[in-house]
DRENMAR-725823 format. One line per field, with one value per residue (C-alpha): residue number from 1; residue in three letters; x negated, y, z. Coordinates in steps of 0.1 Angstrom, whole numbers, plus 5000, padded with zeros to 4 digits. Example, Ala and Ser with C-alpha at 12.3 -4.5 7.8 and 13.67 -1.06 7.14 Angstrom:
BEGIN
nr: (1;2) $
rest: (ala;ser) $
east: (4877;4863) $
north: (4955;4989) $
up: (5078;5071) $
END
This chain:
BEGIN
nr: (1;2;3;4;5;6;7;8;9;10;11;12;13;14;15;16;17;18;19;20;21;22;23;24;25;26;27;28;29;30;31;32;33;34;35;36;37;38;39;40;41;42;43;44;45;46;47;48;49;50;51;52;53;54;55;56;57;58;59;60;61;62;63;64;65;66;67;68;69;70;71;72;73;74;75;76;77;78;79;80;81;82;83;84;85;86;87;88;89;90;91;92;93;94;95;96;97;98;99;100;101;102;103;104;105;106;107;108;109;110;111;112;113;114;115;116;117;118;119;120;121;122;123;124;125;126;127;128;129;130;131;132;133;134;135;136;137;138;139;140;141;142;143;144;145;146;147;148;149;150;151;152;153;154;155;156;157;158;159;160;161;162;163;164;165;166;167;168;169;170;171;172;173;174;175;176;177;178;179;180;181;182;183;184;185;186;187;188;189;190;191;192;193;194;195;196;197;198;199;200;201;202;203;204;205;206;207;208;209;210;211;212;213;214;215;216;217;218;219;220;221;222;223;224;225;226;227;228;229;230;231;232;233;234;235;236;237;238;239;240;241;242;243;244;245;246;247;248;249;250;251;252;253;254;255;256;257;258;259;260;261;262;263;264;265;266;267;268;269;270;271;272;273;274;275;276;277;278;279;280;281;282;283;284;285;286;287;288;289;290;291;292;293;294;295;296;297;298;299;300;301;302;303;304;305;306;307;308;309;310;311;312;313;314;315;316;317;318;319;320;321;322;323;324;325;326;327;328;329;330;331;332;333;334;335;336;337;338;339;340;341;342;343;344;345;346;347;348;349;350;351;352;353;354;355;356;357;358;359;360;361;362;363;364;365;366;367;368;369;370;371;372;373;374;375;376;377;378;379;380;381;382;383;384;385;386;387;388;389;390;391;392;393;394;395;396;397;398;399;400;401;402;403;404;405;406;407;408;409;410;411;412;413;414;415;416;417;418;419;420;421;422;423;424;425;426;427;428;429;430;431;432;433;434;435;436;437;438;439;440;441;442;443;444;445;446;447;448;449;450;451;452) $
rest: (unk;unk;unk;unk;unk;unk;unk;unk;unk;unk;unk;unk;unk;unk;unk;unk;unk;unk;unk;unk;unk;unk;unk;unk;unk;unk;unk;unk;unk;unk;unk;unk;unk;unk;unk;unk;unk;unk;unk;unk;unk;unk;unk;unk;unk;unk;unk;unk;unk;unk;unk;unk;unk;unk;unk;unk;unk;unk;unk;unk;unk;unk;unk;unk;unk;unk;unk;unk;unk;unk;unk;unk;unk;unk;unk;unk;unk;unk;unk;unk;unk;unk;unk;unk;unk;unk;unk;unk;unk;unk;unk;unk;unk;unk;unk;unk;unk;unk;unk;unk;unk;unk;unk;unk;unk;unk;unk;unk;unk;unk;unk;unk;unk;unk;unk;unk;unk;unk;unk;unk;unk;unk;unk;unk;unk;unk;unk;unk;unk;unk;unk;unk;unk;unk;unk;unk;unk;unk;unk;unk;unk;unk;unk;unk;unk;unk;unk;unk;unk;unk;unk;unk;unk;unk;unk;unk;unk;unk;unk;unk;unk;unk;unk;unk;unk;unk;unk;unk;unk;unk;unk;unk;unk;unk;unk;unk;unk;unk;unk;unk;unk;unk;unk;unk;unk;unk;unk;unk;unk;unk;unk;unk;unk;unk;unk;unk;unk;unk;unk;unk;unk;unk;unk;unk;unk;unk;unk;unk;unk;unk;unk;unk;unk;unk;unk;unk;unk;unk;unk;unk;unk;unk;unk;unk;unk;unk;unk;unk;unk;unk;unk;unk;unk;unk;unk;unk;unk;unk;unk;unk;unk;unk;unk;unk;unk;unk;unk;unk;unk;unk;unk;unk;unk;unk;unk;unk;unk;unk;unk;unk;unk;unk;unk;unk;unk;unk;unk;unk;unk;unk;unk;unk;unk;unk;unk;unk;unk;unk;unk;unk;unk;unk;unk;unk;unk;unk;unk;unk;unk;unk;unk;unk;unk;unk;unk;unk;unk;unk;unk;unk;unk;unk;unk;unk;unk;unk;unk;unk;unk;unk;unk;unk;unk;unk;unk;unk;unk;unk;unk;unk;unk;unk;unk;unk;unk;unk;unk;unk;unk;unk;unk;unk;unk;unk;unk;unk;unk;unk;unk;unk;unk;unk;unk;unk;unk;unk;unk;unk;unk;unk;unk;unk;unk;unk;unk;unk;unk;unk;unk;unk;unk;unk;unk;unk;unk;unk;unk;unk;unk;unk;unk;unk;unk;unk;unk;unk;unk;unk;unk;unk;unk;unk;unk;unk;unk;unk;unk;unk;unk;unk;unk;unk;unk;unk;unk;unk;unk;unk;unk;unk;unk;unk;unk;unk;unk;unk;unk;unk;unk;unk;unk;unk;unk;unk;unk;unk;unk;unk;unk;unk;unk;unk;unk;unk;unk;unk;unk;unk;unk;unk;unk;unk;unk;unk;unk;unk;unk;unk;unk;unk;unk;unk;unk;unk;unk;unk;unk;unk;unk;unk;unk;unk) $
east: (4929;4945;4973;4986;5006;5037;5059;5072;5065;5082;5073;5089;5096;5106;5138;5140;5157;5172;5152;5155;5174;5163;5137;5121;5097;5088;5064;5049;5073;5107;5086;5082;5116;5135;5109;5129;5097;5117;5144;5163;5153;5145;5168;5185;5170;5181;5188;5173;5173;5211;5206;5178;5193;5209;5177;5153;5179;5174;5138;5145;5167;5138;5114;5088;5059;5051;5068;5045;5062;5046;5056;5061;5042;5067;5092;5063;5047;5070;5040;5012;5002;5011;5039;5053;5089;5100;5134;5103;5091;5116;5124;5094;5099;5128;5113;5084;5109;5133;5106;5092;5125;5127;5093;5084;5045;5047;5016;5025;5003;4999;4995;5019;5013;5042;5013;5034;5039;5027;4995;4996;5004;4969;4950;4961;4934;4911;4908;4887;4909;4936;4916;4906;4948;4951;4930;4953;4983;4966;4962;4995;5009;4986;4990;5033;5030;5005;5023;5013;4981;4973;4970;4967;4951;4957;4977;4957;4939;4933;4967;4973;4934;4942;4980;4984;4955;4937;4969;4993;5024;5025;5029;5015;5015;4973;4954;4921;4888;4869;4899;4906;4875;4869;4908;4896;4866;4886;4910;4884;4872;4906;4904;4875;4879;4917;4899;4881;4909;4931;4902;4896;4931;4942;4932;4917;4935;4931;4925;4922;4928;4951;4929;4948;4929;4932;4910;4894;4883;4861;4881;4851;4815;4810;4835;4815;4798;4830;4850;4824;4831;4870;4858;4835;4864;4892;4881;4842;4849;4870;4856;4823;4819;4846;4821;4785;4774;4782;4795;4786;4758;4764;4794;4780;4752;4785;4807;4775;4765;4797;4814;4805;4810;4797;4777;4774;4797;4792;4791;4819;4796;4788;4762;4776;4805;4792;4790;4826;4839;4821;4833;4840;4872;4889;4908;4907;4943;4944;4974;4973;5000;4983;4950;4937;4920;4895;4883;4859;4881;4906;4880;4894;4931;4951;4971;4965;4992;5019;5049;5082;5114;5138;5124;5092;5075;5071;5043;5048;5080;5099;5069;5049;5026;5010;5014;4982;4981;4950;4934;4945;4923;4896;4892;4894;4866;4845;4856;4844;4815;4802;4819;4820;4851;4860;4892;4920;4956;4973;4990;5013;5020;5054;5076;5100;5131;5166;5188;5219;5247;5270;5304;5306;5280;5250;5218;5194;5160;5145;5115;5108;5107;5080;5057;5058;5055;5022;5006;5011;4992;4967;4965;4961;4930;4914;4916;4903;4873;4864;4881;4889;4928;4950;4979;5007;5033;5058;5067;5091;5118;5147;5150;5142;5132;5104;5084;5093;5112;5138;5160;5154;5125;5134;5107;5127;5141;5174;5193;5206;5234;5222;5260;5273;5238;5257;5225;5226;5200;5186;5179;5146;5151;5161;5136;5106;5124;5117;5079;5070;5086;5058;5063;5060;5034;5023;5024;5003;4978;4967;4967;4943;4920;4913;4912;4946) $
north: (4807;4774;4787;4813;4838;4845;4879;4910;4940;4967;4993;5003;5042;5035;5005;5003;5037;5036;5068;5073;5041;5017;5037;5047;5078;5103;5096;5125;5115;5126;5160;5160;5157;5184;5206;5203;5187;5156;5147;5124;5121;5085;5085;5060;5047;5009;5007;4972;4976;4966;4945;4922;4887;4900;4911;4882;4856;4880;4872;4833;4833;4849;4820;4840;4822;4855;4887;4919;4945;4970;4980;5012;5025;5045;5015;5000;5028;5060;5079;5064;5048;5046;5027;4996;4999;4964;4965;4973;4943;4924;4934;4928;4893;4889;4897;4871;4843;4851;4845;4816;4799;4803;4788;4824;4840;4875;4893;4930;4960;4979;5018;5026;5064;5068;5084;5088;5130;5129;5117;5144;5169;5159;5162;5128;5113;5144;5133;5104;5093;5086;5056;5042;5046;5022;4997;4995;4993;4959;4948;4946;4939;4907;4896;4900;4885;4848;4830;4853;4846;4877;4912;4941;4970;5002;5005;5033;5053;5076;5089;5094;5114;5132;5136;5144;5162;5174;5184;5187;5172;5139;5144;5157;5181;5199;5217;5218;5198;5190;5174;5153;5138;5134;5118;5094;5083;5079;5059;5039;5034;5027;4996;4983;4990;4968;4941;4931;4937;4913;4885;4891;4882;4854;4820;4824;4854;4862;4902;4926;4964;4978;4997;5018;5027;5047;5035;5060;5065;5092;5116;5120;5112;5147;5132;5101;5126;5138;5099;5092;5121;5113;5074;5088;5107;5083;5046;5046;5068;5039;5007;5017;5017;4986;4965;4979;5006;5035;5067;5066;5093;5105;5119;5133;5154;5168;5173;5192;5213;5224;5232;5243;5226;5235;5206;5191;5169;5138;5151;5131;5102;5087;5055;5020;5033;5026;4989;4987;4998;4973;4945;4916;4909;4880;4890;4925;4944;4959;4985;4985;5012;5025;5042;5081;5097;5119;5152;5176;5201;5171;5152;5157;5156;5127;5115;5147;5141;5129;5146;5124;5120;5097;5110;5100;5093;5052;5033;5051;5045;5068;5082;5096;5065;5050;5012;4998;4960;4954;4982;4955;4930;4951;4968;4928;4920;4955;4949;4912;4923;4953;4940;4904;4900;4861;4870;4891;4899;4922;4938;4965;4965;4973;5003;5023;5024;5040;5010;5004;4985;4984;4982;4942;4952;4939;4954;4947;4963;4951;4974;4962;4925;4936;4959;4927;4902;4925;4928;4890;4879;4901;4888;4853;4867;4879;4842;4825;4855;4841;4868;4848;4860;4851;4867;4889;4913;4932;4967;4963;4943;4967;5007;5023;5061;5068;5091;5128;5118;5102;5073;5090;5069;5029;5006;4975;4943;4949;4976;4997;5016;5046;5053;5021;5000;4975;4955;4938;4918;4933;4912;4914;4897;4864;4866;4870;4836;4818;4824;4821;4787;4763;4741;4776;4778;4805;4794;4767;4783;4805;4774;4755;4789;4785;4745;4742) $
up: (5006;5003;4980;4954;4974;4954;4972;4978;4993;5013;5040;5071;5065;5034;5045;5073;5088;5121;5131;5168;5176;5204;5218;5181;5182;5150;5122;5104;5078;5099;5106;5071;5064;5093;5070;5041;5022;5009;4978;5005;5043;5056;5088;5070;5040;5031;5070;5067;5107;5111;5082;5082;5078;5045;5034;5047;5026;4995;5000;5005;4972;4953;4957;4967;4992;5013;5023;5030;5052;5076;5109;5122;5147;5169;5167;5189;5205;5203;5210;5198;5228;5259;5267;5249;5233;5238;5213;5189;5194;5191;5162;5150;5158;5147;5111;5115;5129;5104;5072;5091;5094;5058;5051;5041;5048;5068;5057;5081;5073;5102;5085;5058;5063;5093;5122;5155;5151;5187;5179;5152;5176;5191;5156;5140;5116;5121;5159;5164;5194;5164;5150;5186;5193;5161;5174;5203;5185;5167;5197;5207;5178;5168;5207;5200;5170;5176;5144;5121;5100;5079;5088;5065;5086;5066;5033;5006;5032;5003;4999;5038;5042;5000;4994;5032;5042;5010;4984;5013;4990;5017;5053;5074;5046;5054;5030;5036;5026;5058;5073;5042;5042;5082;5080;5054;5078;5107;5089;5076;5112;5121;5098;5112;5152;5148;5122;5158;5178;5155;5158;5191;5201;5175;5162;5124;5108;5080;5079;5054;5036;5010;4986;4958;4928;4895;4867;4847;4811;4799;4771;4748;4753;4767;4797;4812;4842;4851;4850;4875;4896;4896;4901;4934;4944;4938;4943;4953;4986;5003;4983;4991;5026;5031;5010;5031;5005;5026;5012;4978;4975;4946;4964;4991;4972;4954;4979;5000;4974;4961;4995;5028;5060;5099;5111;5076;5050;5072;5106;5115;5114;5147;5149;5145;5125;5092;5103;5119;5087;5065;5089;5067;5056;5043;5018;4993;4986;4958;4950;4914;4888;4863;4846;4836;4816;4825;4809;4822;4848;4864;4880;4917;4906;4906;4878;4857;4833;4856;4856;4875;4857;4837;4802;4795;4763;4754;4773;4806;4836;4853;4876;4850;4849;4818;4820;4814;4822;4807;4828;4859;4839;4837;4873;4887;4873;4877;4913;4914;4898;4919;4951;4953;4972;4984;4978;4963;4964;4939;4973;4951;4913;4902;4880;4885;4861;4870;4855;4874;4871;4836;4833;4842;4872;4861;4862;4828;4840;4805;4809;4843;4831;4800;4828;4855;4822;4808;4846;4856;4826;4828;4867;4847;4823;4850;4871;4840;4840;4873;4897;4932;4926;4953;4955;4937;4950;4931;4947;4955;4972;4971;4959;4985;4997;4976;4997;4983;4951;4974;4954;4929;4918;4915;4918;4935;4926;4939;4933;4968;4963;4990;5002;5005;5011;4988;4974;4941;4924;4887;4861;4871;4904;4884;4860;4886;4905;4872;4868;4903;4907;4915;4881;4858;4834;4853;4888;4877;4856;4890;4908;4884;4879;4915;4919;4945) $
END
């Protein structure tokens, strides 16, 4: 990339609200909701729908270079597929023209977890016809969209085919192993059937994925065998096969012995698929919090210790998370050294802290300031390692619905009042304007590390 991408990210279920206005369909999310299965529903979230010039000159006042958003599905396609929702569009345009005009980079994802509850209704990611539906919707959207330059296809596949289909605590809220992993293959296939479509239909995009991860360090010496199992389990699964290694092996001996499925662990495997997936892409997202521990036992659970809440001991935020900046530092460079990536872009990395305004009403997110401080230069060890580092964007732009913990969790910039929508800039806001101006000490050191 010919620059350091400075930005912000948000996601469409999570701002933008507006559920079932101009045409909108249902997400497994608003299912999720009528079921009583969230702290605050997302009808109306930040309602960044009625209010997107407010929120597009937030993003201009920042400083930031590029803006990643996503775009829901059934604002588009109400169904999935089908027929086109053209106010969706529209919209949609409207947000690309709107950061353009403000010399802003819109960098969409395409999947942030909102699958149209019809398709759902028909199997969602345990269908196969859900991933070639995808591709479709990439179609239209990079053919409604010609000035925009990168695409992100799917945003942590691993929580959509795990949280959703494995734990059940994420919509569409399943339980059950086979259709965790055959989700996580079709959305893997998903990525690579709409990487064509994207390139079939523009001029020189720039296309990748959103890969979350947890780090993971063995207890005790008696721990390492099962830190690699949580490390198959966790990162290896979706890195893997993105990068041409296929599902690791290791893996699939374990998953195979230790349960059984009809037809086989991989049986959703169908020829050429393997190869769509490891497509190349230009450009690695990495989705990056925090690292675990791993003792014999919690190999296939997520974030072990985590426990949500204001009250947590010192060296973790708000959602139970360790902050580990040097863990960033590391997994760059184990990923740059097993993957070889030509590029990457810190896609997520950001804390949540429940500061809100004082008595003369500003916000002074100190710990917020120290995490994003830590992480950046940690970002800036890794460039001088040698990692190609592209990119940085803090989750999040605003506080928004945090999935099932609802507001309250606070990971933004800007502080949302959820009656009102009244939207005032933290402390943190100011700060992150100062080190990402193009003269900061920062700014300049990624620059250098990559000759720009």
């Amino acid at each position: 990339m010919d620059q350091f991408r400075w930005g912000v990210a948000t996601s469409a279920y999570q701002i933008e609200g507006a559920r079932g206005v101009d045409g909108k369909g249902d997400s497994i999310w608003d299912r999720f909701s009528d079921e009583g299965r969230m702290a605050t529903v997302g009808d109306r979230a930040c309602d960044q729908y009625h209010r997107l010039e407010e929120d597009l000159d937030l993003i201009a006042s920042l400083g930031v270079t590029s803006y990643r958003f996503s775009i829901a599905w059934t604002r588009v396609l109400p169904d999935g597929e089908g027929d086109i929702n053209r106010a969706g569009i529209d919209f949609y345009r409207r947000v690309v023209d709107g950061l353009l005009e403000r010399g802003i980079e819109p960098w969409p994802t395409l999947y942030h977890w909102d699958l149209p509850q019809a398709l759902q209704d028909d199997g969602g990611w345990a269908n196969r016809a859900t991933a070639e539906a995808f591709a479709g919707f990439a179609e239209i959207m990079a053919t409604s969209l010609p000035d925009v330059r990168h695409w992100i296809t799917q945003n942590e596949p691993w929580v959509s085919a795990f949280l959703g289909h494995l734990y059940g605590v994420f919509a569409p809220g399943i339980q059950d192993w086979a259709t965790a992993l055959t989700a996580s293959h079709h959305l893997l296939l998903s990525h690579g059937l709409a990487t064509e479509r994207i390139r079939e239909h523009t001029t020189s995009p720039k296309v990748g994925i959103a890969l979350d991860c947890r780090p993971a360090r063995p207890m005790t010496g008696s721990d390492v065998a099962a830190t690699r199992h949580f490390d198959g389990f966790r990162n290896r699964w979706f890195f893997d096969p993105v990068f041409g290694h296929g599902y690791p092996e290791d893996m699939v001996q374990t998953y195979s012995a230790a349960r059984r499925f009809e037809g086989g662990i991989l049986k959703f495997i169908e020829r050429g698929d393997l190869d769509r997936i490891s497509t190349s892409i230009d450009f690695l997202g990495l989705n990056y919090y925090t690292t675990v521990d791993i003792t014999a036992g919690n190999e296939e659970r997520d974030d072990p210790e985590r426990t949500p809440g204001r009250q947590q001991p010192e060296g973790y935020t708000e959602m139970g998370w360790r902050i580990d900046a040097g863990g960033l530092r590391r997994y760059l460079s184990e990923l740059n050294d097993r993957y070889s990536p030509m590029s990457m872009v810190v896609t997520e990395n950001g804390a949540s802290y429940s500061d809100a305004p004082d008595s003369n009403g500003e916000i002074r997110d100190l710990r917020r300031i120290e995490y994003l401080n830590q992480h950046i230069h940690a970002l800036l060890a890794a460039a001088s390692d040698g990692v190609p580092i592209d990119g940085y964007f803090v989750w999040s732009l605003l506080d928004n619905i945090e999935w099932t913990q609802g507001f309250e969790q606070r990971f933004g910039l800007v502080w949302v009042d959820q009656e009102s929508q009244r939207r005032v800039p933290k402390e943190s806001y100011e700060w992150l304007r100062s080190v990402i101006r193009p003269d900061s000490p920062e700014s300049m050191a990624l620059s250098n590390a990559r000759g720009r």
